[in-house]
C-alpha positions as CSV (number, residue, x, y, z in Angstrom):
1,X,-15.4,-2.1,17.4
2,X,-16.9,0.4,15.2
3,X,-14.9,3.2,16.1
4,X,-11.7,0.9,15.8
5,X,-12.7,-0.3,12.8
6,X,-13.0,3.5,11.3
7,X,-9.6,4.5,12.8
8,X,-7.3,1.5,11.3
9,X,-8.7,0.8,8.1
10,X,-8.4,4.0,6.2
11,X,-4.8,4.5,7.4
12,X,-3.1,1.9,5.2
13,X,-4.4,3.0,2.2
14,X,-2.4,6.4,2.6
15,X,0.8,5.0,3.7
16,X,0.8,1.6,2.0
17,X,1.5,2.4,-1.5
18,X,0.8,-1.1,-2.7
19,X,-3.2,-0.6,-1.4
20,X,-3.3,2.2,-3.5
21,X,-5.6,0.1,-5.7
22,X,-8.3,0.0,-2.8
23,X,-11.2,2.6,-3.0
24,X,-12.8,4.7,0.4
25,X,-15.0,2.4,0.4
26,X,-13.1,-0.9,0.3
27,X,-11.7,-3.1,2.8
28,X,-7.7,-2.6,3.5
29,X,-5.3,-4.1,5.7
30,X,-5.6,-3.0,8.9
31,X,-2.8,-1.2,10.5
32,X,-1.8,-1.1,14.1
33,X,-1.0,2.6,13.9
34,X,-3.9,4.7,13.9
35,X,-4.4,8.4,12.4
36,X,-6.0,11.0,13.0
37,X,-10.0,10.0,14.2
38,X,-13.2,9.9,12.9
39,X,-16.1,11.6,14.6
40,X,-17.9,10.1,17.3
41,X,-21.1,8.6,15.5
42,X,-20.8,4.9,13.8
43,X,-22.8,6.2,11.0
44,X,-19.3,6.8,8.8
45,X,-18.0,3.5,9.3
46,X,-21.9,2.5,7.5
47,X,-21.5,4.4,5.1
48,X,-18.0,2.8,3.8
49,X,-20.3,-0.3,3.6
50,X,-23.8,1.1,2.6
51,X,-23.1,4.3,0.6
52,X,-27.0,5.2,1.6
53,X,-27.3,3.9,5.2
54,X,-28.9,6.3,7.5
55,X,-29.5,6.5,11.2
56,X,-31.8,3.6,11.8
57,X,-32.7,0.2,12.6
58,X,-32.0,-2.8,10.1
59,X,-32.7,-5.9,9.5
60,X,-30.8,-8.4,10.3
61,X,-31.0,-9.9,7.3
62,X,-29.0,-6.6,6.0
63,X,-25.7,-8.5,5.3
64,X,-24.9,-8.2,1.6
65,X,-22.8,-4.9,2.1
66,X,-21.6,-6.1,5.4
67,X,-20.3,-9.2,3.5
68,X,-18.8,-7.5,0.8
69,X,-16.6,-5.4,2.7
70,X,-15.1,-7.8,4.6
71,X,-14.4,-10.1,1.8
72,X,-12.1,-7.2,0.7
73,X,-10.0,-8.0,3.3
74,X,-9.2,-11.4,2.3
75,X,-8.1,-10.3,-0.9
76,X,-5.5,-8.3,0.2
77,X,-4.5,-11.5,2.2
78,X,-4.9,-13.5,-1.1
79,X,-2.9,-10.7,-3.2
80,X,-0.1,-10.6,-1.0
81,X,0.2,-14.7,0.4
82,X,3.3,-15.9,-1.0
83,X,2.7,-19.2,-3.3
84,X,3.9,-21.2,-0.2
85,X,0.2,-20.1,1.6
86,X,2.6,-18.8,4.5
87,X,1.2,-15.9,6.3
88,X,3.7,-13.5,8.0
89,X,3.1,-10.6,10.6
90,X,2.8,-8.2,8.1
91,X,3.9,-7.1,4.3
92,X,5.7,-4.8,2.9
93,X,4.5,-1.3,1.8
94,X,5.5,-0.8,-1.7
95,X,6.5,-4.7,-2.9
96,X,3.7,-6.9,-0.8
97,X,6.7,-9.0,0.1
98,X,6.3,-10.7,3.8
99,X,8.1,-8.9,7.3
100,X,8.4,-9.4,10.5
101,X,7.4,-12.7,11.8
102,X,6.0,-15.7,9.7
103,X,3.9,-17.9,10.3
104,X,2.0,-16.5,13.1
105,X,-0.5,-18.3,14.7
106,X,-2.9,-15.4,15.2
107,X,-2.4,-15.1,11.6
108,X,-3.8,-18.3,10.6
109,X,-6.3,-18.1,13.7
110,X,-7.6,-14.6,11.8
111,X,-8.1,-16.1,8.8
112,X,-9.6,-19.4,9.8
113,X,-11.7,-16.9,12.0
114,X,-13.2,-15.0,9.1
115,X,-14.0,-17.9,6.9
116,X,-16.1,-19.7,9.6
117,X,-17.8,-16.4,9.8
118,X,-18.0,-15.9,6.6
119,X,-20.1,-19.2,6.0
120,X,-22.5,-18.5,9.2
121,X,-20.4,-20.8,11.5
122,X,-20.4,-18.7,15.2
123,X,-18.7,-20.8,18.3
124,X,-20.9,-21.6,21.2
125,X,-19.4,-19.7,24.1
126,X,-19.7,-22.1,26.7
């Protein structure tokens, strides 16, 4: 997940002008293309969160930066959710505007995904 996560976040930020407001070291919308790779170690993909992390063990308690990041990708989904709350495939580059298909389940799945998470709810796998 790590390494997935260090290939298809930074990509959008070069070729989506409209996430041009989005630092190194913020969330971005993922994109299903990825670029060129990362090295091998996770430590990188830390360091986006934790500017200091360091080869180690952490608690896990350690979720403030964690948090923070991934709260940065819901608002790009807030920035760019048309008024209607409709959430479509994906959005355009340079205007935000929705493509592709709308109202995806797996879109609203993602999202209702991340907020159960968010507030510490984690289904029971049976």
């Amino acid at each position: 997940m790590v390494h997935t996560a260090l290939k298809l976040v930074p990509l959008p930020r070069m070729i989506y002008p409209i996430l041009s407001w989005r630092t190194r070291t913020e969330a971005s919308a993922p994109s299903p293309k990825p670029g060129e790779g990362p090295s091998e170690t996770s430590l990188p993909f830390f360091k986006d969160l934790y500017s200091t992390a360091a080869v180690g063990s952490y608690s896990a308690n350690s979720t403030a930066a964690v948090k923070t990041y991934a709260d940065g990708f819901v608002v790009i989904v807030q920035k760019y959710t048309p008024a209607d709350g409709s959430l479509a495939e994906q959005f355009g580059r340079h205007d935000g505007a929705p493509l592709s298909a709308v109202d995806l389940t797996w879109s609203y799945a993602s999202f209702l995904t991340a907020t159960d998470r968010r507030r510490g709810a984690v289904p029971k796998i049976i």
